[in-house]
Residue, then its C-alpha position, 0 to 999 in steps of 0.5 A: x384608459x378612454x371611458x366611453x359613455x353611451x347617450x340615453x336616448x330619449x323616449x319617443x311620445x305616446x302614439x295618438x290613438x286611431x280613431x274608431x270605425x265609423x258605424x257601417x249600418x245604413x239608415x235604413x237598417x238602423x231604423x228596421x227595428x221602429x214599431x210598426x203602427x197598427x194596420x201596417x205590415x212589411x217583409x222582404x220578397x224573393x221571387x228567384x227572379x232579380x232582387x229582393x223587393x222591400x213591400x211596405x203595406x198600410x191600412x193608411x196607404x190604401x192597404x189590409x192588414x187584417x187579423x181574424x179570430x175564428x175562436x171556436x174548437x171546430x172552426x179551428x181556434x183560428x186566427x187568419x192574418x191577411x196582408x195585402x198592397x190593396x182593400x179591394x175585395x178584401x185584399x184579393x184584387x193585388x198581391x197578398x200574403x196570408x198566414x193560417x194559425x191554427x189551436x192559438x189559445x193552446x199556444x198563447x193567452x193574451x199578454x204571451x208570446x208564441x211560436x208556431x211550428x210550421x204545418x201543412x198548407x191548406x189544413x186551416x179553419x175547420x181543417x186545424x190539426x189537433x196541435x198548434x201549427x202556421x202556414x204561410x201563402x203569397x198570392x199574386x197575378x193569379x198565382x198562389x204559392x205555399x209552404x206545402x206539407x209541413x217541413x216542405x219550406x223553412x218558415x217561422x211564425x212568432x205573435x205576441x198577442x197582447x192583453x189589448x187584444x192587439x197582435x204583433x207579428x213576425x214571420x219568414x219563409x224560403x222556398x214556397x212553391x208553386x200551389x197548382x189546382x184544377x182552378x189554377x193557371x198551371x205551369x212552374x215557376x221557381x220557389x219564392x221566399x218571404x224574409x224580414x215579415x212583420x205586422x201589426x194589427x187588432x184582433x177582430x172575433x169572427x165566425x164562420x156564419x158571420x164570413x158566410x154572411x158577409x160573403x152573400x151580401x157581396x155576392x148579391x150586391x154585384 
C-alpha cells in the first residue's frame, strides 16, 4: 500500500488594507459654514441665463447690509432687511436684495429662532397680514423680481435674533418672476432664484416718521 500525504499549504498574509478616500470637498465649501461678520451677507444667484454667480456684499467693501425694525402694531412689526453691492442711495444705486418680515414679535423674541412662511410680495410695512410672513425681492438694471402671491415661488426665510439685538439670517428662493408696474420697464424675462443666503447684521428701531424724515431731508439736499 503507497501512503500518500498531502502538503498543507501555508497561509497567505493578511492583505494591507486600502487607503481611505481622500475628502472630495473643495475649499470653498468647506469653508461655507464660517461666521459671517456683522454687516455682511452672500447667496448664490441664478438668473436662468448661464451659471450661478456666488455675490458677496459688505458693509467693509462699500456695501449695505441693513436690518429695519419698524416695531409698531400698524407699520406692521416689520423688520426690512436690505442687502446691497452698493451704499449709495441707500443700496438703490446697484443690485439688491430685500426681504419683508412682517408680525417678528409673534414669531420670535430676542434669543429665539424663526421661520417665516412665505407671503404675498408687496404686502409688507403697514400692509402686514394679521400672521407672521416674509417675502423676498431682487432688484437690478431697473428691474425687480418677486415672490408674487404666497406659494407662487418656494422661498424660505429663517432669522435668529439674538438677545444683543443682533440678527442672523438665512434665506433661498426659486423661481421670482418678473415684478411689471406701470413705472416699470415691461417685458419678460425668465424666473431667477436666490440659494445659499445668509447675512448678518444689527437691529436698528425705526419708524415711519422717522423714513419719512429722512427721505425729505435727501430730497431737499439734491
Amino acid at each position: 500500500m503507497v501512503l500518500v500525504t498531502g502538503c498543507a499549504k501555508s497561509p497567505e498574509p493578511p492583505s494591507e488594507p486600502e487607503p481611505e478616500p481622500a475628502p472630495t470637498t473643495a475649499p470653498a465649501e468647506a469653508n461655507s459654514e464660517e461666521a459671517l461678520d456683522l454687516g455682511s451677507a452672500r447667496m448664490l444667484l441664478d438668473t436662468g441665463e448661464g451659471p450661478e454667480r456666488a455675490l458677496e456684499w459688505s458693509a467693509d467693501a462699500g456695501g449695505l447690509v441693513s436690518c429695519q425694525h419698524f416695531h409698531l402694531p400698524e407699520e406692521g412689526d416689520y423688520l426690512w432687511i436690505r442687502l446691497a453691492e452698493s451704499a449709495a442711495e441707500r443700496g438703490d444705486a446697484g443690485p439688491h436684495v430685500d426681504l419683508d418680515v412682517c408680525r417678528v414679535s409673534a414669531a420670535q423674541a430676542p434669543g429665539e429662532r424663526a421661520d417665516y412662511p412665505e407671503m404675498d410680495a408687496g404686502k409688507h410695512g403697514s400692509r402686514c397680514g394679521p400672521e407672521p410672513g416674509a417675502a423676498v425681492w431682487w432688484h437690478a438694471d431697473e428691474r425687480a423680481f418677486n415672490n408674487g402671491a404666497a406659494g407662487g415661488s418656494e422661498c424660505r426665510v429663517s432669522l435668529d435674533w439674538a438677545e444683543d439685538g443682533t440678527v442672523r439670517g438665512r434665506f433661498a428662493c426659486e423661481g421670482l418672476g418678473l415684478h411689471v408696474t406701470e413705472e416699470s420697464p415691461g417685458g419678460s424675462a425668465p424666473p431667477l432664484s436666490l440659494r445659499a443666503g445668509e447675512f448678518a447684521c444689527a437691529v436698528e428701531p425705526y419708524t415711519l416718521e422717522r423714513a419719512r424724515a429722512e427721505a425729505e431731508a435727501a430730497a431737499a439736499a439734491e
